[in-house]
Backbone bond lengths (Angstrom), bond angles and torsions (degrees), N, CA, C in turn:
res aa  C-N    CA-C-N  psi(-1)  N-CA   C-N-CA  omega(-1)  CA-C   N-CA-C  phi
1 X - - - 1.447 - - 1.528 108.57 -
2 X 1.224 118.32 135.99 1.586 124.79 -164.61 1.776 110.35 -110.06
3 X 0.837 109.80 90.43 1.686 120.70 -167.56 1.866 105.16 -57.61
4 X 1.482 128.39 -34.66 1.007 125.80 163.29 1.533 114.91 -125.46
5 X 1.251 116.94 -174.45 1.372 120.13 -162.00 2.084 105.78 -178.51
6 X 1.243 112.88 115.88 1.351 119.98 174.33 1.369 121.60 -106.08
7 X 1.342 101.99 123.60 1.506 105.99 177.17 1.591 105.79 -118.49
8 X 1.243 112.85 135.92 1.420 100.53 147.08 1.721 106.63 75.37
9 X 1.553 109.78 20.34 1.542 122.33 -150.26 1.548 119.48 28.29
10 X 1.421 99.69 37.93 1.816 117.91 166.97 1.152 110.27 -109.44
11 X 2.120 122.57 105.68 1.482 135.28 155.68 1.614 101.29 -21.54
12 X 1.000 133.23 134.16 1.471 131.19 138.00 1.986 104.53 -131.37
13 X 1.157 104.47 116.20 1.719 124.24 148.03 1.627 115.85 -55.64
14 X 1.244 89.04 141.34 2.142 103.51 174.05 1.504 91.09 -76.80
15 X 1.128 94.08 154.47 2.074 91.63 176.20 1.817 80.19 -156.01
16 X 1.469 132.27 -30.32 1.666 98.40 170.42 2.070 89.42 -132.73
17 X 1.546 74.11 179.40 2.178 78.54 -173.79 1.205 85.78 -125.34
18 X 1.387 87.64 145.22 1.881 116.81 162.74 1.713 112.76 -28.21
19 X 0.915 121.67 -47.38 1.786 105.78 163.67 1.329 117.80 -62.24
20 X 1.395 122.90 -44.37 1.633 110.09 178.08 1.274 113.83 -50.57
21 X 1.122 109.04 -50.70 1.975 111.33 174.92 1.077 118.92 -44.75
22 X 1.571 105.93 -40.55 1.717 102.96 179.61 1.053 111.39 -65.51
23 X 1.360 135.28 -42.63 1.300 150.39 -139.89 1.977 88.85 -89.68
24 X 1.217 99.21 -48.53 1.916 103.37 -162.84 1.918 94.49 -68.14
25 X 1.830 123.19 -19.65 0.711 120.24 -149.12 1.750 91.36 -95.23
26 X 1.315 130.86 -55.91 1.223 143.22 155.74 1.637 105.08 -25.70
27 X 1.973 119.66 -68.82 1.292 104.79 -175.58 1.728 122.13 -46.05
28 X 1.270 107.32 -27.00 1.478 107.94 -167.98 1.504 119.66 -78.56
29 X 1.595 98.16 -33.39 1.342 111.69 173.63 1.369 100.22 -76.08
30 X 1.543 159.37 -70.54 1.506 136.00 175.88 1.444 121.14 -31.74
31 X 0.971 106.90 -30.96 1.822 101.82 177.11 1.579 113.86 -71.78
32 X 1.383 100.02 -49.70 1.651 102.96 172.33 1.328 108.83 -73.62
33 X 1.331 127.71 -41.17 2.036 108.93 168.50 1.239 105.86 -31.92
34 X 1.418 128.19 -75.68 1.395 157.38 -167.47 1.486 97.97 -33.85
35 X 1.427 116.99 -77.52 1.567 129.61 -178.39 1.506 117.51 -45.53
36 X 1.641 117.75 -19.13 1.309 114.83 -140.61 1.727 112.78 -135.47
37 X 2.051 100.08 -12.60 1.115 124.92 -152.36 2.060 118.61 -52.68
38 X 1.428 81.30 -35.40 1.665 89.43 173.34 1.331 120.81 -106.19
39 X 1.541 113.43 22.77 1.409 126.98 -167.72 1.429 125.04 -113.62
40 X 0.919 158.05 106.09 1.574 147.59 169.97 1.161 99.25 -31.33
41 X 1.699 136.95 158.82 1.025 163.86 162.40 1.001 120.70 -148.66
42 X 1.836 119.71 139.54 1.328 128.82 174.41 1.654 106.03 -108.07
43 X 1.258 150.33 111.65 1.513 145.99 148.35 1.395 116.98 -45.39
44 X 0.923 124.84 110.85 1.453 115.27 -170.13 2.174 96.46 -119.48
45 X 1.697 83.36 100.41 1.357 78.06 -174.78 1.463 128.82 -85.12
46 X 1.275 130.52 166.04 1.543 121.32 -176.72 1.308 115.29 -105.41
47 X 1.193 139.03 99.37 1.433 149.28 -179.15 1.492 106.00 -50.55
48 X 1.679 132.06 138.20 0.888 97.09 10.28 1.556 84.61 -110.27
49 X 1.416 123.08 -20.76 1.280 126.55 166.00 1.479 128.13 20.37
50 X 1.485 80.29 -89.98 1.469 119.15 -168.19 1.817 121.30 -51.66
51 X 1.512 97.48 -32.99 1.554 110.33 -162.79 1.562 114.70 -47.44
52 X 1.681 124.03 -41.54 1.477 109.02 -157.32 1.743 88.32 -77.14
53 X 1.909 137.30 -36.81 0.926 134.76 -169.14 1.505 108.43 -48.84
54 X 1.636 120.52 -52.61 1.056 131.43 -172.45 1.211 111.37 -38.93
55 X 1.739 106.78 -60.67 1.471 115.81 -165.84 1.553 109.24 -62.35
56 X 1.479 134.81 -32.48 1.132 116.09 177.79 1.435 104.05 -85.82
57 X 1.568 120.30 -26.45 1.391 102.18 -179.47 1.787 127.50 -61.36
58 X 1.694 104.94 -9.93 1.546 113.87 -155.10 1.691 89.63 -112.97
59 X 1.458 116.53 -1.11 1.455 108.88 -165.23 1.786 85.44 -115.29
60 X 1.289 128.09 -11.20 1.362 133.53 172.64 1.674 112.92 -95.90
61 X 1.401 112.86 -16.72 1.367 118.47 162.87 1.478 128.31 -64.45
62 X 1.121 100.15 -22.76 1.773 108.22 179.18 1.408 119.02 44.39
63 X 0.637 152.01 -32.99 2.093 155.87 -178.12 1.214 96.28 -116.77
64 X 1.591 106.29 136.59 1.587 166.89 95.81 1.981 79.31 81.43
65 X 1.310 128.26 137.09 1.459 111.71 151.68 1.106 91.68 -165.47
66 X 1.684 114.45 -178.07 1.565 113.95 -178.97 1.761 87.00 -118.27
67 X 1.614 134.77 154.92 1.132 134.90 144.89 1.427 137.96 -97.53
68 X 1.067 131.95 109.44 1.308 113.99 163.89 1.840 126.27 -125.15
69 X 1.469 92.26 154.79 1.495 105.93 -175.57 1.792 130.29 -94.27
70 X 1.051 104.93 105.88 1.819 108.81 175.07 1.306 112.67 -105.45
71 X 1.642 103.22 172.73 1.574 107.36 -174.46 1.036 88.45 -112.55
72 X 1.667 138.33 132.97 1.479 118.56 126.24 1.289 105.38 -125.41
73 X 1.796 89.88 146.49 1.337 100.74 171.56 1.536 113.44 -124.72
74 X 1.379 119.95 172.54 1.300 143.18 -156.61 1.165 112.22 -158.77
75 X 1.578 141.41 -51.71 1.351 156.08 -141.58 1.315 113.03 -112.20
76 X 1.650 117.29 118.44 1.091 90.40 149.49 1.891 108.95 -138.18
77 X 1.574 95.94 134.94 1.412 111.49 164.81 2.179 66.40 89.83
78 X 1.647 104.01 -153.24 1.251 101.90 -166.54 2.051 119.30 -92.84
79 X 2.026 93.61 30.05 1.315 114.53 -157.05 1.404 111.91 -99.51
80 X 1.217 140.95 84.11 1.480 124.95 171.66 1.241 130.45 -35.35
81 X 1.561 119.83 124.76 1.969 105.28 -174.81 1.454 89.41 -110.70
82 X 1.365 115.58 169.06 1.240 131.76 145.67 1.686 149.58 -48.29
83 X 1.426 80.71 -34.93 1.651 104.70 152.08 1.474 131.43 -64.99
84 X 1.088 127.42 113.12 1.487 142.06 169.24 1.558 118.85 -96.32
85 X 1.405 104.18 124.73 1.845 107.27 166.48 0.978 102.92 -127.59
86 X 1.426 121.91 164.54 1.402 133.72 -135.02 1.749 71.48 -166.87
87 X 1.329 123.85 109.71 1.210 128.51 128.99 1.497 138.64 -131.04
88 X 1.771 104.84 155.26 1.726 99.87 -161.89 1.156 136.25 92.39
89 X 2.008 94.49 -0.61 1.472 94.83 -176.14 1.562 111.88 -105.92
90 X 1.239 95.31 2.27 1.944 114.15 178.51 1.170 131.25 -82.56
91 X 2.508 101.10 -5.22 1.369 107.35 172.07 1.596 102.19 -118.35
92 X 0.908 115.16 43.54 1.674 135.96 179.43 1.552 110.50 -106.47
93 X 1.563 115.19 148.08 1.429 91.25 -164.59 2.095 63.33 -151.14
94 X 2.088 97.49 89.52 1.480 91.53 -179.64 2.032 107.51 -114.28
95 X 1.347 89.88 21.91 1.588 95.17 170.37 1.912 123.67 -34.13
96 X 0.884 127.10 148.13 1.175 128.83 -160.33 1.481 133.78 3.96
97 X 1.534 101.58 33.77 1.332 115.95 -166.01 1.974 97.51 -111.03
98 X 1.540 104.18 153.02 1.266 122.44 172.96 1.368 128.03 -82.77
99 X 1.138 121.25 122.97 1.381 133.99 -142.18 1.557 134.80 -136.48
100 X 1.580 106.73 94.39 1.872 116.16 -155.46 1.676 85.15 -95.41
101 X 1.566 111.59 128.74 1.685 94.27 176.98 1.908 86.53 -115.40
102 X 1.143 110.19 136.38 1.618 120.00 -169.76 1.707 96.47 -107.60
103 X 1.659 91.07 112.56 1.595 93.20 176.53 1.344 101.04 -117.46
104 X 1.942 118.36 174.60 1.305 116.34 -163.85 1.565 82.60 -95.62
105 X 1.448 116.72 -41.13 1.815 95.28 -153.14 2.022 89.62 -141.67
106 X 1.187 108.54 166.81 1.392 100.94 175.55 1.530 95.72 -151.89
107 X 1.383 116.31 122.12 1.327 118.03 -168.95 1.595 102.32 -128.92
108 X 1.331 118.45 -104.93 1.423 83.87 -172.93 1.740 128.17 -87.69
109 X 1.220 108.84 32.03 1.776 119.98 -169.08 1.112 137.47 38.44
110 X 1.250 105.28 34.23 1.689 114.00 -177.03 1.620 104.35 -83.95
111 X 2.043 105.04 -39.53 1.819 97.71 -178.04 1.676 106.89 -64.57
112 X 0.953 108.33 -17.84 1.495 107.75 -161.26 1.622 91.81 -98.36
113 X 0.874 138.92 -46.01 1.533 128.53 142.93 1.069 123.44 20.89
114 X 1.331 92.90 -84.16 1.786 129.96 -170.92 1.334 106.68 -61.21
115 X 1.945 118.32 -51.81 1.157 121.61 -166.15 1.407 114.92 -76.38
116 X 2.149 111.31 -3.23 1.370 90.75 179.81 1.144 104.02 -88.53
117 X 1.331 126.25 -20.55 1.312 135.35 -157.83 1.549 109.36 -76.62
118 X 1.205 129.63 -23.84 1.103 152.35 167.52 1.688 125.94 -54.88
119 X 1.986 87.36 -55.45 1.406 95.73 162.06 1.308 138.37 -74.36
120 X 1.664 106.84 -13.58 1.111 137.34 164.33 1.312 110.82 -29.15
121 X 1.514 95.27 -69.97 1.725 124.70 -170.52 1.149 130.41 -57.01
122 X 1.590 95.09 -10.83 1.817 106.74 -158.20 2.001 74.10 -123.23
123 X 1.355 140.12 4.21 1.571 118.96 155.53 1.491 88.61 61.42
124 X 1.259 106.53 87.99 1.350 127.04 171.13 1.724 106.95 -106.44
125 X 1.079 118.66 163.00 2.135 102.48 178.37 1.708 95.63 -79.20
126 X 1.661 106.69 -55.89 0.932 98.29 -136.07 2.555 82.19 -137.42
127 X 1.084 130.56 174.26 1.621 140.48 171.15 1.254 99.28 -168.93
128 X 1.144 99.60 131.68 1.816 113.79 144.92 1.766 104.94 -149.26
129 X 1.373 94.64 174.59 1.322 102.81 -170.06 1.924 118.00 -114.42
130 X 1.066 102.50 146.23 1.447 100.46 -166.01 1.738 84.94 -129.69
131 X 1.715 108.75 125.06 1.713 105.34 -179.10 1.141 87.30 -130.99
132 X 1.484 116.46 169.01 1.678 121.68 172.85 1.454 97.34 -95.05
133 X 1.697 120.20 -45.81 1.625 115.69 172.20 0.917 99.26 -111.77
134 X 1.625 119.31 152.53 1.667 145.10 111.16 1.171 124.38 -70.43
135 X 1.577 113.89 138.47 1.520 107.57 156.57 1.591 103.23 -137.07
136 X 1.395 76.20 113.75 1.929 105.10 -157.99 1.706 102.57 -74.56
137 X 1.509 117.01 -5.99 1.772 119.98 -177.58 1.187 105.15 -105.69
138 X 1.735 125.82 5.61 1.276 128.16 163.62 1.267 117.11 -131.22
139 X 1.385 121.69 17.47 1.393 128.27 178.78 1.283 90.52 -88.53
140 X 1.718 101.42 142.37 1.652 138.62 -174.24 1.574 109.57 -123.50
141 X 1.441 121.71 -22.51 1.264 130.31 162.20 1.124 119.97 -17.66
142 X 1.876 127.23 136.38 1.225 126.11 130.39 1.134 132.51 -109.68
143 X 1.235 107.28 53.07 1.812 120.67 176.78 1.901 110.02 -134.02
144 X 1.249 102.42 169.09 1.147 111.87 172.39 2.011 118.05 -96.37
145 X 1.713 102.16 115.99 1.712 89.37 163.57 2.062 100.42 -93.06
146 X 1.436 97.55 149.64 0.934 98.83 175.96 1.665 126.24 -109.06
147 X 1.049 103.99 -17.70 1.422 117.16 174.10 1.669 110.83 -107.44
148 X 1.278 140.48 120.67 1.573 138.56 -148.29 1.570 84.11 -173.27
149 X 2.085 87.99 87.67 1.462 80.19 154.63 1.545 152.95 -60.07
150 X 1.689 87.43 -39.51 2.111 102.17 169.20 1.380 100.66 -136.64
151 X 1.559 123.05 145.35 1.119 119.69 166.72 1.871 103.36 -84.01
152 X 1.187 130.75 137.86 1.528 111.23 163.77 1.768 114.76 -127.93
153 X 0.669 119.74 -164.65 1.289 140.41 -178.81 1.421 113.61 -87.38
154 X 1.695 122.75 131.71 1.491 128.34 -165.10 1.677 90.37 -78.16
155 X 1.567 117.47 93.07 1.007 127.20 161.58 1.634 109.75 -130.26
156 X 0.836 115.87 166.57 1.707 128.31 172.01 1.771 105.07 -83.39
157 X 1.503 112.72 115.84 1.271 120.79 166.60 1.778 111.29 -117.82
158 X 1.454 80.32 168.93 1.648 88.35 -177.18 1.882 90.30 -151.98
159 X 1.537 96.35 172.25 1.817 100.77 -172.05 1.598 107.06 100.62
160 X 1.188 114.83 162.51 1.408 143.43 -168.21 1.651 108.39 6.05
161 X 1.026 92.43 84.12 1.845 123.87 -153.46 1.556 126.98 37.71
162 X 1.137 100.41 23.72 1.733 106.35 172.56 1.649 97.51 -85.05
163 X 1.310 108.78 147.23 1.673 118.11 168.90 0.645 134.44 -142.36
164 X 1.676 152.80 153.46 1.274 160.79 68.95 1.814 116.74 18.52
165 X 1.115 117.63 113.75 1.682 109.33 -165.22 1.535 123.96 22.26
166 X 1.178 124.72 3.43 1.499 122.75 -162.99 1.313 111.06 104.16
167 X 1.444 105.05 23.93 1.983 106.13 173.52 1.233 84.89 -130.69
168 X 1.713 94.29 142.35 1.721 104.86 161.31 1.904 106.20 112.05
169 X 1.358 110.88 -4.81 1.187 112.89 -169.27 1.838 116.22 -79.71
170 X 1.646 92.24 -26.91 1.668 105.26 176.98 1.446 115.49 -77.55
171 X 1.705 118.49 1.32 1.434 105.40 -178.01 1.198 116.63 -95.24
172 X 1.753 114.87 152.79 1.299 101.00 -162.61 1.330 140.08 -93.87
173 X 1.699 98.79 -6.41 1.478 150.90 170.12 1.422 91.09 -76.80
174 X 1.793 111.07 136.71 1.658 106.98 135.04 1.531 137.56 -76.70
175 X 0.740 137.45 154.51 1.018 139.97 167.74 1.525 147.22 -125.94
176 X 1.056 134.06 130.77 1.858 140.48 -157.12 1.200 107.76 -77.51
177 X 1.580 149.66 132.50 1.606 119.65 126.95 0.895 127.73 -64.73
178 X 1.321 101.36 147.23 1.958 121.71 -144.47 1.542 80.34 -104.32
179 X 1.711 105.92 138.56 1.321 127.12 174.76 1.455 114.55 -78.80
């Protein structure tokens, strides 16, 4: 287990371990079995973030689902822009269908904003959101997520596909930048 980690000549500290994830990844998936059990469901995952959460969250789901994969982006380097893209979601066909979108982190909710509003458009039955983080002292949202695996702290992470330019996504630990 690797207690620090440099990217980018950026300190980052472990602050959770590869079992908590599993564990936050499993809790999230029983709640949505539970919620969802006699229901069709679509996962609509968020590239590229999101992916290692997904996979344990969709391999801890156990029953019947459909998946699909979009891009959005927001970030660049460890910078939020104003700009939102939405790709991949224009060969989706999620019309009156029920809809868990699994994000890695949700900070101040403006991309996710966009993406409900989107799904809106496309007459979905039913969305909610399943994130591995919140950071509930920079959320701008006026919607409800309902599934929030950890709330954390408006810090910069990297690990279990969170990144730094596209480094940092293979670790299995999260990790903090260290002040």
């Amino acid at each position: 287990m690797i207690n620090q980690v440099e990217i980018e000549g950026i300190v980052f500290e472990r602050i959770i371990a590869a079992d908590e994830l599993k564990a936050i990844a499993k809790r999230c998936a029983e709640k949505i079995r539970e919620d969802y059990k006699n229901k069709d469901v679509v996962f609509l995952v968020i590239l590229n973030g999101a992916f290692v959460f997904a996979a344990d969250l969709l391999r801890e789901y156990q029953l019947p689902c459909m998946t699909h994969f979009i891009k959005v982006s927001s970030y660049e380097g460890m910078e939020s822009t104003s700009q939102v893209k939405i790709i991949g979601l224009q060969d989706s066909d999620l019309y009156g269908k029920n809809v868990v979108i699994v994000e890695d982190i949700v900070d101040s909710g403006l991309t996710m904003r966009r993406l409900l509003d989107t799904l809106n458009e496309k007459k979905v039955k039913s969305v909610e959101i399943c994130t591995l983080f919140f950071k509930p002292d920079n959320f701008k949202g006026d919607y409800n997520i309902k599934y929030i695996g950890k709330e954390i702290e408006n810090d910069f992470i990297v690990g279990y596909g969170l990144d730094l330019n596209n480094q940092g996504r293979n670790l299995a630990d999260v990790y903090q930048k260290k002040n």
